[in-house]
C-alpha positions as CSV (number, residue, x, y, z in Angstrom):
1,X,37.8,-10.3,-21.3
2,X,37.0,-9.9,-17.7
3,X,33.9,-7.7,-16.6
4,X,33.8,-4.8,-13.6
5,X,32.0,-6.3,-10.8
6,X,32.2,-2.5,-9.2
7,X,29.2,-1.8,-11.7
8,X,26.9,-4.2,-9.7
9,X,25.3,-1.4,-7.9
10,X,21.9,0.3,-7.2
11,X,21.4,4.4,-7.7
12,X,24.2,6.7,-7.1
13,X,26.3,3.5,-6.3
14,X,24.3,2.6,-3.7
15,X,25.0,-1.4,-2.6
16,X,21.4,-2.5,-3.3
17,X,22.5,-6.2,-2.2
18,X,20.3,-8.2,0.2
19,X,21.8,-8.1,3.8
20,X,23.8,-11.4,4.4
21,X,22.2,-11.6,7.5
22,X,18.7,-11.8,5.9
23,X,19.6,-14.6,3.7
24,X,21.0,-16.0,6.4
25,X,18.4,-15.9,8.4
26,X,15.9,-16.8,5.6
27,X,17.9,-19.9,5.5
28,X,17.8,-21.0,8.8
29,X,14.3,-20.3,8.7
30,X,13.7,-22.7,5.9
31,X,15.6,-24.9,7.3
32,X,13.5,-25.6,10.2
33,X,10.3,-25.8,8.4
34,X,11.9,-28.5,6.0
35,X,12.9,-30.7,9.7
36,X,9.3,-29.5,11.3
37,X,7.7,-31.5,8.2
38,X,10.3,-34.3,8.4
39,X,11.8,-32.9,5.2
40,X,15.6,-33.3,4.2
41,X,16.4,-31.1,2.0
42,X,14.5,-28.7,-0.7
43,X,15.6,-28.0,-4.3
44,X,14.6,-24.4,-5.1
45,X,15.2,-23.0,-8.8
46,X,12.0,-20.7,-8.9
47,X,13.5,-17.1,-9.6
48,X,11.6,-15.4,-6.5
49,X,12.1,-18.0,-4.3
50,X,15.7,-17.8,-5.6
51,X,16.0,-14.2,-5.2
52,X,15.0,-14.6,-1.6
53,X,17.1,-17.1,-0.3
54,X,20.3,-15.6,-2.5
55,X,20.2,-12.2,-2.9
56,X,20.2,-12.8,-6.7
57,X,18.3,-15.1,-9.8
58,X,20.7,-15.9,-11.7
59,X,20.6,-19.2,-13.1
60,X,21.4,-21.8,-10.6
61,X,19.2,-23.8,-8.0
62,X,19.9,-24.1,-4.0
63,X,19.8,-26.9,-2.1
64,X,18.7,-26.1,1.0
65,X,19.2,-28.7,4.5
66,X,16.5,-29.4,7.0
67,X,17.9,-28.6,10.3
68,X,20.0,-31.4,12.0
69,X,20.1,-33.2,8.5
70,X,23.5,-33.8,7.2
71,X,22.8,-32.0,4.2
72,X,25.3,-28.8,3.4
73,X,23.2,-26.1,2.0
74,X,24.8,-25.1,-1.3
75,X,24.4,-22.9,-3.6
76,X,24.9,-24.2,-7.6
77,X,24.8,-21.5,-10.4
78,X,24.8,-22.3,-14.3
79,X,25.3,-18.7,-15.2
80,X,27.0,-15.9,-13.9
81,X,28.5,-17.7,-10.9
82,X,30.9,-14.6,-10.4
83,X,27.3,-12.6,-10.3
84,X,26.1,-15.0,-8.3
85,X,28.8,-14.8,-5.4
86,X,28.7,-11.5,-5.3
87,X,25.0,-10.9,-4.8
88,X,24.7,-13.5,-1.8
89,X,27.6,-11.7,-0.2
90,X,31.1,-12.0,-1.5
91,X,33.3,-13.7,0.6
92,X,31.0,-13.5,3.7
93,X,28.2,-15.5,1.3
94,X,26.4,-17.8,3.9
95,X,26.9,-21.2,1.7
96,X,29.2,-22.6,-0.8
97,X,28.5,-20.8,-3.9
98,X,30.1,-23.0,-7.1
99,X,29.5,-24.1,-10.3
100,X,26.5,-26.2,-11.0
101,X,27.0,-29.4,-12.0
102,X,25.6,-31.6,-14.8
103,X,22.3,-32.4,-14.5
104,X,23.2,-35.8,-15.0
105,X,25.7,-35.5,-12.4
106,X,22.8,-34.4,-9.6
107,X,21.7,-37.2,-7.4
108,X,25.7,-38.1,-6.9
109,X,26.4,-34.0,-6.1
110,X,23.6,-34.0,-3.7
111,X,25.3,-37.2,-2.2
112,X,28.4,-35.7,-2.0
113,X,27.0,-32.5,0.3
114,X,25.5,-35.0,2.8
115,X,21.5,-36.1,1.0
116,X,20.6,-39.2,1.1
117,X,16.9,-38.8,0.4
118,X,15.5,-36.7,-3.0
119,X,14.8,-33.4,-1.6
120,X,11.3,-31.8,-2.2
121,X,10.8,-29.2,-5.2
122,X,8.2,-26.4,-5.8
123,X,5.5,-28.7,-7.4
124,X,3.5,-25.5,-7.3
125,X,5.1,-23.1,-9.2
126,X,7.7,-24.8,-11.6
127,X,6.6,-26.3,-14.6
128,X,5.4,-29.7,-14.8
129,X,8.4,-30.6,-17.7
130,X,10.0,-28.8,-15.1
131,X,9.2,-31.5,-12.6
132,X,9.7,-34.5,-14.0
133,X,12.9,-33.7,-15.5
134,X,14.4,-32.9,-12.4
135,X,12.8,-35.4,-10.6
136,X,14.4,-38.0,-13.2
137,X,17.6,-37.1,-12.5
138,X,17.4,-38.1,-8.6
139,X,16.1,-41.6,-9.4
140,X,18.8,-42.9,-7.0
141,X,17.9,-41.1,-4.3
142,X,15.7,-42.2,-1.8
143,X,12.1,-42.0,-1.3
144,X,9.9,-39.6,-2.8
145,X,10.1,-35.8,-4.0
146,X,7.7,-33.3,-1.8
147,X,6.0,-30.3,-3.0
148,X,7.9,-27.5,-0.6
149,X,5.5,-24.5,-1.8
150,X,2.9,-23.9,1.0
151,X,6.1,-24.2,3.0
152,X,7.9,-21.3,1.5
153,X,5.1,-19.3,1.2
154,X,4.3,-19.5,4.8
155,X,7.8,-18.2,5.5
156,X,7.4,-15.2,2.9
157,X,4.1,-14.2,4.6
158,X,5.9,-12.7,7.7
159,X,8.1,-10.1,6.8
160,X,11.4,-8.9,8.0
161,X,12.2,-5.4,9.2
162,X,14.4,-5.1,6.4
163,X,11.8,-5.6,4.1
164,X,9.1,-4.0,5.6
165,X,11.5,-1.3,5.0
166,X,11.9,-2.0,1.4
167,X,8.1,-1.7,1.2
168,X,8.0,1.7,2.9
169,X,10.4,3.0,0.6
170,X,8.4,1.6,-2.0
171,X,5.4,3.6,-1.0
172,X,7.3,6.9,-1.0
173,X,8.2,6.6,-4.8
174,X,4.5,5.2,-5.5
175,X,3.3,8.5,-3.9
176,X,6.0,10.5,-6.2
177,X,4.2,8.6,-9.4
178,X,0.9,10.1,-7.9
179,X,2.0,13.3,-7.5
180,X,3.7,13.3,-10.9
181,X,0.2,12.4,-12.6
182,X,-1.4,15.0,-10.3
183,X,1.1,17.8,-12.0
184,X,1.2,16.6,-15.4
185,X,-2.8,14.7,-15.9
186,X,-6.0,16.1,-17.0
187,X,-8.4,16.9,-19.4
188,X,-7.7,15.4,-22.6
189,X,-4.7,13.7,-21.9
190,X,-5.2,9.8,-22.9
191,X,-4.7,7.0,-20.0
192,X,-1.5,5.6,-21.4
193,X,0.1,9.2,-22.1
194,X,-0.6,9.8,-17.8
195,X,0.9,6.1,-17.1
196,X,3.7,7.2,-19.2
197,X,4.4,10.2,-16.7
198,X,4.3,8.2,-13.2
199,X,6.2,4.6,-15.2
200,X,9.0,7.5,-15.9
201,X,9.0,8.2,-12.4
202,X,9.2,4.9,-11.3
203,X,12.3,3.9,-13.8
204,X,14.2,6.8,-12.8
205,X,13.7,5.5,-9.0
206,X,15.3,2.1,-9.7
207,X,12.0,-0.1,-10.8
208,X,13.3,-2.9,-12.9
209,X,10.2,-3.7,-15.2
210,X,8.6,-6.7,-14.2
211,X,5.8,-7.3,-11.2
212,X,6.4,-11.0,-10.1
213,X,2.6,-13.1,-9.9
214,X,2.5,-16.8,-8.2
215,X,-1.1,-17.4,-10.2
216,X,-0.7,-19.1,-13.7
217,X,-1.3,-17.2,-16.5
218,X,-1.7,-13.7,-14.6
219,X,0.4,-10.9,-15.8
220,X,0.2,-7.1,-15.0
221,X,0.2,-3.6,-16.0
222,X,1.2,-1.8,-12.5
223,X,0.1,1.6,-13.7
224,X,-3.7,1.1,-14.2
225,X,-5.4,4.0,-15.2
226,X,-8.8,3.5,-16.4
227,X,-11.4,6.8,-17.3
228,X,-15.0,7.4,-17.1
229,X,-16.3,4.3,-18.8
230,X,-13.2,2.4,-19.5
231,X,-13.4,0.8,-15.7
232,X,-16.5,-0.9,-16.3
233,X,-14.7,-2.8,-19.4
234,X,-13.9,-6.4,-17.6
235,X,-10.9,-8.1,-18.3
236,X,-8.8,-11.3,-18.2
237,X,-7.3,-10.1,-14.3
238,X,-8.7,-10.9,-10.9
239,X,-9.2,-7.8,-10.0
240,X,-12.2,-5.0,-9.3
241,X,-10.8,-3.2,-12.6
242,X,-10.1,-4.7,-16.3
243,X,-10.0,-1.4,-18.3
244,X,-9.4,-1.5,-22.6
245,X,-5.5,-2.0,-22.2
246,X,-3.2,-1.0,-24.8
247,X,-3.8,-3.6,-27.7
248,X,-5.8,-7.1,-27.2
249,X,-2.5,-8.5,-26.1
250,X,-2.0,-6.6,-23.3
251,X,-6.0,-6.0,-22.5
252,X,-6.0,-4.5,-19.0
253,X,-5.8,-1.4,-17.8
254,X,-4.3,1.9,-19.2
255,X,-5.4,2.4,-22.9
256,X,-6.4,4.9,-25.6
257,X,-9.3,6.7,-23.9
258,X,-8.9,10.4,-23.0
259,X,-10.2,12.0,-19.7
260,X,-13.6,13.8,-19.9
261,X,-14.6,16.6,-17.9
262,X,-16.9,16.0,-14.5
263,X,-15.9,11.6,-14.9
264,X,-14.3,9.5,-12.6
265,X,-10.4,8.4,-13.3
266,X,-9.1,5.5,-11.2
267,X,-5.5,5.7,-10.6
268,X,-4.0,2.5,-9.3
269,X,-0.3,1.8,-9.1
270,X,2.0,-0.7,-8.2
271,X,5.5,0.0,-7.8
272,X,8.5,-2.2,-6.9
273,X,11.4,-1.1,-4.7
274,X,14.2,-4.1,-5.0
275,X,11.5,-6.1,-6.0
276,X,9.2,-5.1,-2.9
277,X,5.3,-4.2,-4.3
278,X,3.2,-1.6,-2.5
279,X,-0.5,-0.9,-4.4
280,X,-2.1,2.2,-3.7
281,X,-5.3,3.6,-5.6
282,X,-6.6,7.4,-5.6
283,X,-9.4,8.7,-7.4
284,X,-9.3,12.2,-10.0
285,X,-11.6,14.6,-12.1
286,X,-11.3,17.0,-14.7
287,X,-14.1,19.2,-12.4
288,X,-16.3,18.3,-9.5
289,X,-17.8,14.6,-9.5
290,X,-21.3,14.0,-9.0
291,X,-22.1,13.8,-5.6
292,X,-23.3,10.6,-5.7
293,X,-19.5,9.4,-6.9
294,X,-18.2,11.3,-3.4
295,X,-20.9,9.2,-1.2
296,X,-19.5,5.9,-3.2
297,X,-15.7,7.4,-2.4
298,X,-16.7,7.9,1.1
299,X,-18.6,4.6,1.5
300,X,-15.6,2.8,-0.1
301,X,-13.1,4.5,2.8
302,X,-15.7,3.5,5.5
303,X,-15.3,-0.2,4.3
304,X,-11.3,0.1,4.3
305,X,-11.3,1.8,7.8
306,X,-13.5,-1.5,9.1
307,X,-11.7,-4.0,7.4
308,X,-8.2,-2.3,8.8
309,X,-9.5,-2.7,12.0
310,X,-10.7,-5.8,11.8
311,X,-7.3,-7.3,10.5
312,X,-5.5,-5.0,13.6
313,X,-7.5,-6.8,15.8
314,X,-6.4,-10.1,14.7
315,X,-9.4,-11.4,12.6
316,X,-9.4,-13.8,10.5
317,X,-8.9,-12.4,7.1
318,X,-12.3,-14.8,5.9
319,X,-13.7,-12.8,8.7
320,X,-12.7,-9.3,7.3
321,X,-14.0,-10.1,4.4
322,X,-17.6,-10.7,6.0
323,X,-17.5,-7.2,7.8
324,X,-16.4,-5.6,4.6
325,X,-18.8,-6.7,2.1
326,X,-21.6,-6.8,4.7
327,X,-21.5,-3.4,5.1
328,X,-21.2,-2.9,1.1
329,X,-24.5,-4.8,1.0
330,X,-25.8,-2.5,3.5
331,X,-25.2,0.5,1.6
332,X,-26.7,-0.8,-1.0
333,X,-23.1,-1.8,-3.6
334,X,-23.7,-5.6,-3.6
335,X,-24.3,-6.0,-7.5
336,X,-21.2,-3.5,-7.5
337,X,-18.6,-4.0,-5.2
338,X,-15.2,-4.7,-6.9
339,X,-17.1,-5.4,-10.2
340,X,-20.5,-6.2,-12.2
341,X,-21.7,-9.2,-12.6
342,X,-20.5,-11.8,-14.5
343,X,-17.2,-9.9,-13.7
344,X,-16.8,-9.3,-10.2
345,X,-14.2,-10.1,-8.2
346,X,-14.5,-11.6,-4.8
347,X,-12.0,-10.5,-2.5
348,X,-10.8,-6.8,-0.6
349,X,-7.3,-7.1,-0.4
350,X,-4.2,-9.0,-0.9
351,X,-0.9,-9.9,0.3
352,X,2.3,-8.4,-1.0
353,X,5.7,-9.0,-1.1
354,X,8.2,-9.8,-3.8
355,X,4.7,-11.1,-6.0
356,X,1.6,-8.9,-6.3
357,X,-0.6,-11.9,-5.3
358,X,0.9,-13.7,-2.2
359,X,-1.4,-15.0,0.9
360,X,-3.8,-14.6,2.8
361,X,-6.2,-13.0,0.9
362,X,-9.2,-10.9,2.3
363,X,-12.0,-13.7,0.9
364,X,-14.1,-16.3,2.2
365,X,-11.9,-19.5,2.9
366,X,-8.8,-17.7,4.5
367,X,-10.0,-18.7,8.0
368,X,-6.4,-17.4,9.6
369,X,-5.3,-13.5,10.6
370,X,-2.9,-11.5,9.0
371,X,0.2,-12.9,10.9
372,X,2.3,-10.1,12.3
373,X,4.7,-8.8,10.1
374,X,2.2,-9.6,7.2
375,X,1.7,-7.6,4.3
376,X,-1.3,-6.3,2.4
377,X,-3.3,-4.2,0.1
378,X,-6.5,-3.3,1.0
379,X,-8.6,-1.5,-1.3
380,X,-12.5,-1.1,-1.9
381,X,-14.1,-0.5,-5.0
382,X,-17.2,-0.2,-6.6
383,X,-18.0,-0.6,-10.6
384,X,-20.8,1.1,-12.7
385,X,-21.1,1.3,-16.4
386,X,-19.9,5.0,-16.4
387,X,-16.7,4.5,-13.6
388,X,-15.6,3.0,-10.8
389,X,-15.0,4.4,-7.9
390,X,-12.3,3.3,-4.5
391,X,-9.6,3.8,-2.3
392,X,-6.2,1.3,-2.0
393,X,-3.2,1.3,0.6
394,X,-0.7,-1.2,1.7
395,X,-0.4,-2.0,4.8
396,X,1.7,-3.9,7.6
397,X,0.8,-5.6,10.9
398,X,2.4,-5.0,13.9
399,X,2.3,-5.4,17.4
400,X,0.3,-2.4,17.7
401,X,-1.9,-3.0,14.9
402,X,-2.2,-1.8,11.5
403,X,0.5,0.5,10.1
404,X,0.1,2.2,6.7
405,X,3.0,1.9,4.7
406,X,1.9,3.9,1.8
407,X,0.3,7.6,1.3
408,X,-2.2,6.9,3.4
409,X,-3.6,10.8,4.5
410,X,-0.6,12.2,3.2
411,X,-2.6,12.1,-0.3
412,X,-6.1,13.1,-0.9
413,X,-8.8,10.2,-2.3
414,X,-10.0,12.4,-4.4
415,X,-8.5,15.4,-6.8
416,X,-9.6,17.5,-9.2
417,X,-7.0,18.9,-12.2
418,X,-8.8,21.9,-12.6
């Protein structure tokens, strides 16, 4: 029975393809870099990387030709190919889109689109079966396979207008899951039930239920919500907060505790627009905080301003990261800044993109700016035993400097329910 490609569609029908002229693009772009580092072809079958280069994951792999090489970049799909074709583009798709071929059957179909030598794989992010199975099916080829990963995440770092309008639009529905948890949170209401209210938000916007990470094993809750003491309570995650989590499978962030009055709540969400993250973090109360928690608040924006700055002038983000936690250690948060020791993390921002945890990173070792068109988090915090306390946006470069691309002043740091 043959199935209605007219329900392939985003909200209210909307055609929430990829433009073929970003894949296109992306291509060529890949394509270059592959020739710049003498490269003939690449084998991708990672599902972002996929994504990116297709419009789609389905299951398939692209073989993509250095520039000038007589390679045809093509397109093979395992299952759905009729998805497949029409997610790159339908009949204007850039490459041959067609049935994949056995995997026995690979060295001699890469011969037959114009390779001669075994193209290079993503050693960094497939699995290492993953690897050598491939990579035993190309025997005949010549030479050796090349890890291609730096490669494409050096592409991904610089962003297209396109999708630093996907990320734009993805800020204006993470604001909508703030506001929804400033209508509907408050006193006795438990984490979970409040990540309940903005993850309805989100679903209803288009959010597809998975956040993408390039580190191995990481996974993530995108609607953390930690109260009072539940921030200091470290986890498995990278990050400045672990929180109790649901169950101790899925220990971090939101979990059973219930706001108290006059205690810090950390807010921190991540939502994806057609896969696109932006991160933002606001603080709330049931009643007036300490003053003491407002100085840390304060402090914490400080740190972002400087660090925002620093990035807009073109800083490396190593050196970012010296400004910002310099200034931390000067107001006195260096056995607390974004965690407590054993715990802490080491960093104050990070890219995004189509993964939570792309590059550069704000941390010692990433001696290179922010390119332009480059994506990032930023976000300052500082963890006691009774709370944390910090601010988080996501930001773009530009010519001009620093653009926020999330909430930004258009939502308080701080709010109180009652």
């Amino acid at each position: 029975m043959a199935w209605d490609m007219r329900g392939l569609v985003g909200p209210e029908g909307a055609d929430w393809r990829v433009p073929v002229q970003e894949l296109e693009n992306r291509r060529a772009r890949l394509s270059v870099a592959l020739s710049e580092s003498g490269i003939e072809s690449a084998l991708i079958d990672d599902p972002v990387e996929l994504y990116w280069l297709t419009g789609g994951r389905q299951n398939g792999i692209i073989l993509i030709g250095g520039k000038d090489s007589d390679v045809q970049t093509t397109h093979w799909v395992k299952r759905s190919l009729e998805r497949a074709k029409f997610e790159s583009g339908g009949d204007d798709c850039p490459d041959p889109v067609i049935a994949q071929p056995r995997m026995a059957d690979l060295a001699n179909s890469i011969r037959e689109i114009g390779g001669v030598q075994k193209p290079a794989i993503l050693g960094g992010k497939i699995p290492h079966d993953r690897w050598k199975f491939i990579s035993s099916k190309m025997k005949s080829l010549v030479g050796e396979s090349k890890d291609c990963t730096s490669i494409m995440y050096g592409l991904r770092e610089m962003k297209s207008n396109w999708e630093i309008d996907m990320l734009r639009e993805s800020g204006r529905i993470n604001k909508e899951m703030f506001e929804s948890i400033k209508e509907k949170g408050g006193l006795g209401k438990t984490e979970l039930e409040m990540a309940a209210v903005a993850d309805n938000v989100s679903r209803k916007a288009g959010f597809g239920g998975r956040i993408r990470m390039r580190k191995w094993p990481m996974d993530c809750d995108r609607v953390v919500i930690v109260a009072g003491e539940s921030a200091s309570i470290p986890s498995y995650f990278d990050s400045a907060i672990g929180g109790v989590g649901a169950s101790p499978i899925s220990p971090l962030g939101s979990g059973h505790a219930k706001v108290k009055s006059n205690s810090p709540v950390t807010v921190d969400i991540v939502h994806l627009h057609r896969g696109y993250v932006s991160d933002c973090t606001r603080m709330f109360s049931a009643g007036a905080l300490d003053s003491r928690w407002m100085e840390r608040l304060d402090h914490m924006a400080e740190i972002q301003k400087a660090v925002v700055s620093s990035l807009s002038r073109g800083d490396n983000c190593s050196k970012a990261w010296e400004i910002g936690s310099f200034m931390a250690k000067e107001m006195g948060y260096s056995d607390n800044l974004m965690g407590m020791n054993p715990d802490k993390s080491h960093f104050l921002g990070h890219s995004v993109g189509l993964e939570l945890d792309e590059t550069p990173v704000i941390a010692n070792g990433f001696n290179r700016p922010l390119c332009i068109g480059g994506t990032m988090a930023i976000e300052p915090k500082v963890i006691y035993p009774d709370g944390c306390i910090g601010t988080e946006d996501t930001f773009v470069r530009t010519e001009d400097g620093m653009e926020c691309l999330t909430m930004g002043n258009s939502f308080p740091l701080f709010t109180d329910w009652n």
